[in-house]
N, C-alpha and C positions, 0 to 999 in steps of 0.2 A: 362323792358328789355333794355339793353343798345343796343345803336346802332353801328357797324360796318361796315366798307365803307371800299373794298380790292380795290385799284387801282394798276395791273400791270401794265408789258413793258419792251421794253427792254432801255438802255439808251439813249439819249436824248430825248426824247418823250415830256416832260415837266413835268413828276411824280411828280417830289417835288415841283414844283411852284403852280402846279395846286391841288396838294394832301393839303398845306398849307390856301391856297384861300378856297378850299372843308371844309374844318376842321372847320374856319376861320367863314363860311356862315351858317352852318351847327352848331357853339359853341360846338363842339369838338376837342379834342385833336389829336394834329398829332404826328401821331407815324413813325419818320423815320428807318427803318428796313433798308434802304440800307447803312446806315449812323453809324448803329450796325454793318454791315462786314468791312467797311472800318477803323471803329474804330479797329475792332482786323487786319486790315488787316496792320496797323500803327502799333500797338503792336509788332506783327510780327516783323518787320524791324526794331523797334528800339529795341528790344530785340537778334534781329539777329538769328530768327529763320524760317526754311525754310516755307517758305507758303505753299510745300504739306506735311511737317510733321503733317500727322494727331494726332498723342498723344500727341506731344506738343501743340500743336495748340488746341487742345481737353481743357489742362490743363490753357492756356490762355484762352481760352474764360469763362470759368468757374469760374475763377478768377476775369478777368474785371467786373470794375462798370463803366457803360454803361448808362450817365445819360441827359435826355433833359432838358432844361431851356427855358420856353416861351420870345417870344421877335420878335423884328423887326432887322434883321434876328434871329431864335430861335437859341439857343446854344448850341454844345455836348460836353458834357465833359466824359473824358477817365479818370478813375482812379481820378478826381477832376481835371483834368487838362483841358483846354478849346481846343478842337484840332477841333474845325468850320472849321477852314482857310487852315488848316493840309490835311484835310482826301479830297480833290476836285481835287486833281493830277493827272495827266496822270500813273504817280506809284504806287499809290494807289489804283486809277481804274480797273488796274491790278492784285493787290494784293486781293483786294476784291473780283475778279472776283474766283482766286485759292480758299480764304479761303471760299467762301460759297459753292463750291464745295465739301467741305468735308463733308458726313453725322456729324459727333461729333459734328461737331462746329454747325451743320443748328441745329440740336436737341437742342441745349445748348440755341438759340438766339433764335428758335421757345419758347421754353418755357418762355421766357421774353417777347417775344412779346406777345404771349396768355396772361400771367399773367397781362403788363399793361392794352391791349384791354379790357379785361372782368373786369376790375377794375372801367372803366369809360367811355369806350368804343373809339372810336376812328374813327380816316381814316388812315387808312395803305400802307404805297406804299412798291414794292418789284417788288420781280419777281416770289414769289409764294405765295402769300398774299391768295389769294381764292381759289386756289388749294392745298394748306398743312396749310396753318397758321389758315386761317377762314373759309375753305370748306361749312360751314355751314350757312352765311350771304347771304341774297336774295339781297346784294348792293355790285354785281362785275364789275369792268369797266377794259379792256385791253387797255390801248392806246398803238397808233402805229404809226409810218411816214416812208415815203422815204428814203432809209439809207444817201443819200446825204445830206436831210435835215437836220436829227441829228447829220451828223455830220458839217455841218456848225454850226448848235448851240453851238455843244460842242464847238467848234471851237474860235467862237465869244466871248462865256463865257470865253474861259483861254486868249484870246486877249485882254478882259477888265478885264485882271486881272494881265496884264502888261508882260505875259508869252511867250517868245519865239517857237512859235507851228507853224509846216507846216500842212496844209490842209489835203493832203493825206494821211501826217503820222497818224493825227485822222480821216481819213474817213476808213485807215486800222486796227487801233485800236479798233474802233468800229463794224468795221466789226466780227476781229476775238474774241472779246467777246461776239457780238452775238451767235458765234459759239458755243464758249465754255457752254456760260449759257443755249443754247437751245439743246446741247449734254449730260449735263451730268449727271452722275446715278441717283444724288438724288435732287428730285423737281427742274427738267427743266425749261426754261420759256417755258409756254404754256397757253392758256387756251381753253375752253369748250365750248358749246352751253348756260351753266350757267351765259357767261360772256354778259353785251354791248360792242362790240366794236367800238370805235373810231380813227378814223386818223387823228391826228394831223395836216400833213401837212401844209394845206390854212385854219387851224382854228387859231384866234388869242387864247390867255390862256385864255380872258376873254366868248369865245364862248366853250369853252373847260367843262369851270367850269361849266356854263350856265347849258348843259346838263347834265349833272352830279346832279346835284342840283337838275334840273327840275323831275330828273328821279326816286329821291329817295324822295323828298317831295308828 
């Protein structure tokens, strides 16, 4: 039986670093699901179409090939095209946040995520990884921090990446995406009594992983 590891959260928590590490320790494959929204959520904009048009957006995502490539950093490619560097913006973030709000599009990237997990199984980061995508795996972890502190991360992250960003403006970004993703219709962030949770905050990534590891060996 293949194995399944759902890590939510909301953003900067450390998902994808510590979901890569998990995958990494673990010799499975990481399946980045927030990195499938942001790639239609690029789509989107450079097709010039609105992020809450659900039909089109419906007919985008079903169209996109939506592919990972292992590596140090691992790679996403949109359509064969390498958009790693692309899809990490303040407008992206954004955009991602509209298109996985849409049922069409969650259904269309839920069944791609089922389809690779159960192929060979995986670690899954999102924000409804164990409550809609793999409800059924006994390995759920919610991480969570201080909203200050995620947003110093994000913060830091687009500073070493030579981006003109003011503090507040992403501590208010990340506020009102919380908002958004833990408001809306379909597959909220949340989780259950099903989940561990962890706070991030005064943990370093490498005590993050630690437990995680510890918890499913």
């Amino acid at each position: 039986m293949t194995t399944i590891v759902a890590i939510d959260g909301p953003s900067g928590v450390g998902k994808s670093t510590v979901s890569k590490l998990v995958a990494r320790a673990l010799n499975l494959p990481h399946i980045d699901t927030g990195a499938m929204y942001r790639a239609i959520g690029l789509a989107a904009l450079r097709n010039n179409i609105d992020v809450r048009d659900a039909d089109k957006l419906e007919q985008l995502a079903g169209n996109a090939q939506i592919e990972f490539l292992p590596g140090d950093p691992p790679r996403v490619l949109l359509d064969g095209d390498d958009i790693t560097g692309l899809i990490r913006t303040p407008e992206i973030s954004m955009a991602a946040s509209h298109v996985s709000a849409i049922p069409a599009v969650r259904r269309v990237l839920v069944r791609l995520q089922q389809a690779l997990g159960r192929k060979h199984g995986g670690v899954l980061e999102g924000r409804d990884i164990g409550t809609k995508v793999f409800p059924e795996t006994p390995h759920k972890f919610f991480l969570t921090a201080r909203a200050e502190v995620r947003a110093r991360r994000r913060y830091d992250e687009l500073i070493s990446r030579g981006e003109n960003v003011d503090f507040n403006a992403v501590l208010a970004e990340s506020v009102k995406r919380d908002e958004q993703d833990s408001t809306r219709a379909d597959s909220p962030l949340m989780y259950d009594e099903s989940y561990k949770v962890i706070d991030t905050s005064d943990l370093t990534i490498s005590e993050v992983v630690a437990r995680i590891v510890a918890a499913i060996s």
